[in-house]
N, C-alpha and C positions, 0 to 999 in steps of 0.2 A: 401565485400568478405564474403564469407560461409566459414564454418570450419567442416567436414565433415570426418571422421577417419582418424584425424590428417593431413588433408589435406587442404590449406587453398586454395578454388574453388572460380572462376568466377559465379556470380550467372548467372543462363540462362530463367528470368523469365521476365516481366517487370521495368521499372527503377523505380529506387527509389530516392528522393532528400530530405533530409536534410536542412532545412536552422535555420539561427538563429534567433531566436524571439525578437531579441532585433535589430539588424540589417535588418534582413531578406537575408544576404549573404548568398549563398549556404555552405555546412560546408561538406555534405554527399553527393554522386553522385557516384551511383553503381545499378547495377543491382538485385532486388529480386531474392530468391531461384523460383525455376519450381514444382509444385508436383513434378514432376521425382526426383528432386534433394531432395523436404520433405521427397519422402519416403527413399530414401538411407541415408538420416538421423538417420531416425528411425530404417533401418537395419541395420546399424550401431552401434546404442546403442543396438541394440539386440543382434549381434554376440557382443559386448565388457561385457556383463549382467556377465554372469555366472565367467570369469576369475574376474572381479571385485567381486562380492557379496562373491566369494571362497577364497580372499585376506584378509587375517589379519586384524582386524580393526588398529593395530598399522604402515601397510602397505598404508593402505589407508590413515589414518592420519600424516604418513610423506607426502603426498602428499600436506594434504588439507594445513597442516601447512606451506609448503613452498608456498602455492599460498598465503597466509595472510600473510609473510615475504615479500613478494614482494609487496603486495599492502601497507602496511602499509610505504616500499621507495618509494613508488608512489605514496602518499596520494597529492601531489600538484599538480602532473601532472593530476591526476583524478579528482579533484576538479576542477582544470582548465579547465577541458573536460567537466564536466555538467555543469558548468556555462556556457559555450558556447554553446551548445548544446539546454540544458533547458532553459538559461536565468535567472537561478537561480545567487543571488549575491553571490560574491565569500565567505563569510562567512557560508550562509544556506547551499553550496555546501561542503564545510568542514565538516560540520555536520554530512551530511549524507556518506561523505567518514569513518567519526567516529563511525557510529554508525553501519555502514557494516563492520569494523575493529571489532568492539567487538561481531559480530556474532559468534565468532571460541569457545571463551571461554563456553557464555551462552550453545551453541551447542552442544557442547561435556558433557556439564554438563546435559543436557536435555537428551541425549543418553543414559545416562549411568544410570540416576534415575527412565526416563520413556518408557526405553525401554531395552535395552543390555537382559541381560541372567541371570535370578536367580535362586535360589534351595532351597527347606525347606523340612524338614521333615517331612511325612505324615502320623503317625501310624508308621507301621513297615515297612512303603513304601516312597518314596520322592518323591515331586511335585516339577516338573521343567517348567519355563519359559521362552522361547527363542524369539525373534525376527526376524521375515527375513524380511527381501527389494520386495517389488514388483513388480522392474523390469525395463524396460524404462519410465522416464517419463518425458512428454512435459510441460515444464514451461515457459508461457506465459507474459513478464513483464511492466509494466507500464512507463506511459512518465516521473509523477513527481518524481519518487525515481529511476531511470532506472538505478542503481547500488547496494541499498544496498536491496529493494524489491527483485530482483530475485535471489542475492545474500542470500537473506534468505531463498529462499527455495531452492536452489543447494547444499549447506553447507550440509544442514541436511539430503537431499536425497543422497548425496554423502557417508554421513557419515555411514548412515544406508546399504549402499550396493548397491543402484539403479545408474540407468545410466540414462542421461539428452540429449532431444534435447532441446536446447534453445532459446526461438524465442523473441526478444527483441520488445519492442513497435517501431511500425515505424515510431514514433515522434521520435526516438532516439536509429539508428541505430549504431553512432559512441561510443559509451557507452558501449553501449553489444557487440561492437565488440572487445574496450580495454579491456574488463573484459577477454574473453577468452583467449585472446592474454597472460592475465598473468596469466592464467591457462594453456594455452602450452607451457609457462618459466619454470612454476612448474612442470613440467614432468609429465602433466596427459597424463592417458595410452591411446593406440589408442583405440578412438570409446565411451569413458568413458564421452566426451562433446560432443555434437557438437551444430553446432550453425547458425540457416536460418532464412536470412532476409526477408521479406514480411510483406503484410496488413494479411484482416482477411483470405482473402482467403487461406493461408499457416497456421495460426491459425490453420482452420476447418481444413486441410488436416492434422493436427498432432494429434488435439483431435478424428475426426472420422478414424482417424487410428488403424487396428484391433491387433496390438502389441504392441500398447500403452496400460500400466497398469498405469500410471496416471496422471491426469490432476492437476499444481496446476496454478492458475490464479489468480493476482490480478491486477484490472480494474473495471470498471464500469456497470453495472445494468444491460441494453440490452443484451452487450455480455454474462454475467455471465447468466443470463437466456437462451441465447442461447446454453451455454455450456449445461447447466442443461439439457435441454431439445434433445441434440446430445448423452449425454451418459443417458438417459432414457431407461432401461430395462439390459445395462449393470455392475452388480450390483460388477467385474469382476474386475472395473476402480475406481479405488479409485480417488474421487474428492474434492478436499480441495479452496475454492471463498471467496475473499474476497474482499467486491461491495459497499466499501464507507459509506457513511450515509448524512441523515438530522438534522444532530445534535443539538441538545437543550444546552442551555446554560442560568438558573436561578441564578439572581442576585437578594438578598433577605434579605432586614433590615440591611444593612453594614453602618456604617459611614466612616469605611475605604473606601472611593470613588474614589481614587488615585490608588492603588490597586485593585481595582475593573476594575476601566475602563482600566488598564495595562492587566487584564487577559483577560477583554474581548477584550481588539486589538490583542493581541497577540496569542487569540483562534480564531479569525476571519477572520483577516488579513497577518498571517503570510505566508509567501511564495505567498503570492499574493493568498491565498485563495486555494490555491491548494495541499493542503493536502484530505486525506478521514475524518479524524479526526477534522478540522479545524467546529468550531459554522457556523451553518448556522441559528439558529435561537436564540435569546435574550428573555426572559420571565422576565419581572419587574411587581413590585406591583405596582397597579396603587395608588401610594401615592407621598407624599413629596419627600420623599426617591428611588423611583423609576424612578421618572423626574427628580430628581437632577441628580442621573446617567446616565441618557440620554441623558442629556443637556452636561455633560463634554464629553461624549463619543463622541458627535455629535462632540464640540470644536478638540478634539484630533483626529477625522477622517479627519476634513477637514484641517487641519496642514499637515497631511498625504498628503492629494492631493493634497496640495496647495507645497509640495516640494517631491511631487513622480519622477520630472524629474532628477532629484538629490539623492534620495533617496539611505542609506546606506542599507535598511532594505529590500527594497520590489521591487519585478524584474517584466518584463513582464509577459502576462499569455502563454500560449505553443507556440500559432499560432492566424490566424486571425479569424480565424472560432471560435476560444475558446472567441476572444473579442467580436465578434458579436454576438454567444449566450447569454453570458454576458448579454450585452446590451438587446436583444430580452427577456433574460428570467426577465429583471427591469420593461421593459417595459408593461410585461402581469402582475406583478404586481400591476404596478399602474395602467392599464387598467380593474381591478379586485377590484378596490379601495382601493390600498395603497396608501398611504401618504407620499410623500416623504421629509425623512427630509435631505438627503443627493443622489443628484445624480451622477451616479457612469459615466466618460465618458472617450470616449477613447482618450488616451493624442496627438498622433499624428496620423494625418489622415494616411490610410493606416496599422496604427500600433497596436499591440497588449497590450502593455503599459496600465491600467484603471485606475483609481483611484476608492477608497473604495466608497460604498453604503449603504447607511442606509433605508429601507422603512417600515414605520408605517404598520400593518398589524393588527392593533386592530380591525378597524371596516371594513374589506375588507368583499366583498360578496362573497370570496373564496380564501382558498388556495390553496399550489401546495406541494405534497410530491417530490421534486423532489431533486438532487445532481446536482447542476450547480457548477463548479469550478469557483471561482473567488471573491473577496475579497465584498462580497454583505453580507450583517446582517438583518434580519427582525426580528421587535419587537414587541413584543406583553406585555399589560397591564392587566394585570388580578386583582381578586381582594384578591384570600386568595391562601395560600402555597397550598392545594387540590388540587383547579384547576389548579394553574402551574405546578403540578407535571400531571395533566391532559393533559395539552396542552404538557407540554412537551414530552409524551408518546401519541401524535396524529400523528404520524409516523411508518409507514410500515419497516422502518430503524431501526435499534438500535446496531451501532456503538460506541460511543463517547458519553459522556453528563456529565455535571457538576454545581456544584452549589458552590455561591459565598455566603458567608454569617457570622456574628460574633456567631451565635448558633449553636454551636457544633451538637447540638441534632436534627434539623434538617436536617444533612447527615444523622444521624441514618436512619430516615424514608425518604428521599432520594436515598440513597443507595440499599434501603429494595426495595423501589416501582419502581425504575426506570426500563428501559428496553432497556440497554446497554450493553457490553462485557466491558467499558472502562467509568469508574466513578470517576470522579476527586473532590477535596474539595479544594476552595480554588487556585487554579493550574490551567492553559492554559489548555485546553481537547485534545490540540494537542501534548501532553507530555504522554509519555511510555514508560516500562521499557522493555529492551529487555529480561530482565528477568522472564517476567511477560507473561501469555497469549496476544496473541494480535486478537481481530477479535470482529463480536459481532452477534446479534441475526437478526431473522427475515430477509430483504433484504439484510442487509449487510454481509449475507455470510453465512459459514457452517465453521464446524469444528474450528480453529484456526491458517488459513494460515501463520502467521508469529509469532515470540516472539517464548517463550518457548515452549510452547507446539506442536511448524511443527512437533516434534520426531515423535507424534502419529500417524502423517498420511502416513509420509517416510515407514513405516517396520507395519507389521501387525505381532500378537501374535500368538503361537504355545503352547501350555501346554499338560504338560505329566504328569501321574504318572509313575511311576518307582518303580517294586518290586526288578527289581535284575532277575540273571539268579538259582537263588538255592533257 
């Protein structure tokens, strides 16, 4: 169903299905929105704009606070729902019901520091800073977090004044559909949400839509270049992308190797690989100490595969297409002469299910900058900290990256040289505060689509002096 100023509509576009990655049972079966139907979407956030952005922030905020009241009584019912959905196991699914619950707090705290309304004295004049919202804006959400991602950027556009059409990933249409569902428990006003299911082509019809003021997306590379290149000249459309990464992950002179290879399954492998944030690539010194780590990590991956059919920790990847990439993107590695020290396979024929990958990439005749989701690690040998911090920065990406290590002082210059948004010590690189910026450089996006800092891109700045009328 579509949800359309406060109207819950028969989509009138092609079908859409739903199944489950772990089953493959249909779970979703409903019709896509129509462009017809996109764009009375978006006129709908249009005429709802002005009586919202004209509404009290403490107005707006009894709203947003009663939709976070209901979800927080709904934390199992929603968990329940993206483990079926996604395939995620019901714990990781918890997670991220937890970490979309403490959206409310960081949110408001973010509104009010880096953006709201201030005033100082200016000479014998005063300078004021104000805030507005810019308007409708289409927020586009992803498969692996399809509740607390989109959820992070509604919050904050809500909070600042703007009005949402929301177009859920069509891997997971029954997600974004409960989510609005407990945004019209919460008494949002008519036209302030709404919400249309479709591929990309309802995507496009919202982003090159000419009452759209702004696009925020998070997903994957392709699209996010597409977007970029859809609002090329409209300078009009505020755009906030945030497009994954190649992640780097240096382990370096540790005899904690227990801890070591904990962070790096748990940077690697967690969620089945299907994080943005999640190591896609391992940097060891090529010493004692750097095949000693490799050699336990190998041990503890293939533990992994050897009871992933059981597994408490790690679910299937989205669909089958996601497994067969997988697979196709292992096999141009070792077609490219990587070494396989672990190959990654899919558990039941027909199924989406893999087990973890490890492939030597020291002496290949190429690499690939690419973001494949899925629990795959390539490692490379190097021979001094320079160059790993080289290799690690031979990515077009810079998301995520982290370094394992007992010398303090090499975070120092770690930290200094890398070229990340999200720099870990010691710590999984798929760990973030929501308090914190969240996004990173180069392909992996612009601005800071999630974490603290979304206030910046919800509400654009206004400054005044102010003499006074005498």
């Amino acid at each position: 169903m579509l949800f359309i100023d406060n109207h819950w509509v028969a989509g009138k576009g092609k079908n859409l299905i739903s199944l489950s990655p772990l089953s493959h049972e249909e779970i979703w079966n409903d019709n896509q929105a129509s462009i017809s139907q996109a764009n009375q979407a978006v006129l709908s956030a249009v005429d709802a704009f002005d009586g919202w952005k004209n509404s009290s922030l403490n107005n707006r905020l009894k709203v947003i606070k009663k939709f976070y009241k209901i979800l927080d009584q709904e934390q199992d019912f929603l968990s329940r729902l993206i483990s079926l959905e996604t395939g995620k196991l019901l714990e990781d699914s918890k997670t991220e019901v937890a970490a979309a619950s403490a959206k409310l707090g960081n949110s408001i705290k973010a509104y009010k520091e880096r953006t709201g309304s201030k005033i100082k004295a200016l000479g014998s004049s005063q300078q004021a800073i104000a805030h507005f919202p810019h308007g409708p804006m289409a927020i586009i959400g992803p498969f692996n977090f399809p509740l607390h991602l989109p959820n992070g950027h509604i919050t904050p556009a809500l909070l600042a004044g703007n009005t949402v059409v929301f177009k859920p990933s069509e891997q997971t249409p029954l997600v974004g559909e409960a989510m609005v569902l407990l945004w019209e428990r919460a008494g949002i006003p008519k036209g302030v949400i709404n919400l249309v299911q479709g591929d990309y082509r309802i995507g496009e019809a919202l982003i090159k839509h000419e009452l759209i003021r702004g696009v925020l997306f998070t997903g994957g590379i392709k699209s996010g270049l597409k977007i970029h290149k859809y609002l090329a000249g409209q300078p009009n459309k505020i755009l906030a992308l945030e497009l994954g990464g190649n992640n780097p992950l240096i382990a370096w002179k540790t005899k904690k190797i227990s801890r070591a290879v904990e962070i790096i399954s748990s940077s690697a492998f967690l969620s089945s690989g299907q994080r943005c944030t999640c190591a896609r690539r391992l940097i060891l010194q090529n010493s004692t100490n750097g095949k000693a780590i490799a050699d336990r990590l190998l041990k503890h991956a293939k533990l992994i595969g050897a009871e992933i059919k059981n597994s408490k920790f790690y679910g299937p990847l989205i669909n089958l297409n996601a497994a067969k990439n997988f697979i196709a993107f292992q096999q141009k590695l070792i077609d490219h002469g990587g070494k396989v020290l672990l190959r990654g396979r899919i558990i039941f024929k027909n199924g989406s299910l893999v087990s973890p990958a490890i492939i030597d990439m020291t002496h290949a005749k190429q690499s690939f900058d690419e973001e494949v989701f899925g629990p795959m690690l390539q490692i490379k040998f190097v021979e001094n900290f320079e160059e790993a911090i080289k290799e690690a920065n031979s990515t077009n990406f810079g998301l995520s990256a982290g370094l394992i290590s007992d010398n303090d002082l090499l975070f120092e210059i770690f930290q200094r040289d890398i070229n990340a948004g999200i720099v870990n010590f010691n710590a999984p690189i798929t760990g973030a505060s929501g308090s914190a910026p969240f996004g990173g450089v180069g392909k992996s996006g612009n601005h800071r689509p999630a974490g603290y800092y979304a206030a910046d891109y919800c509400a654009w700045p206004k400054a005044s002096v102010i003499a006074g009328s005498k």
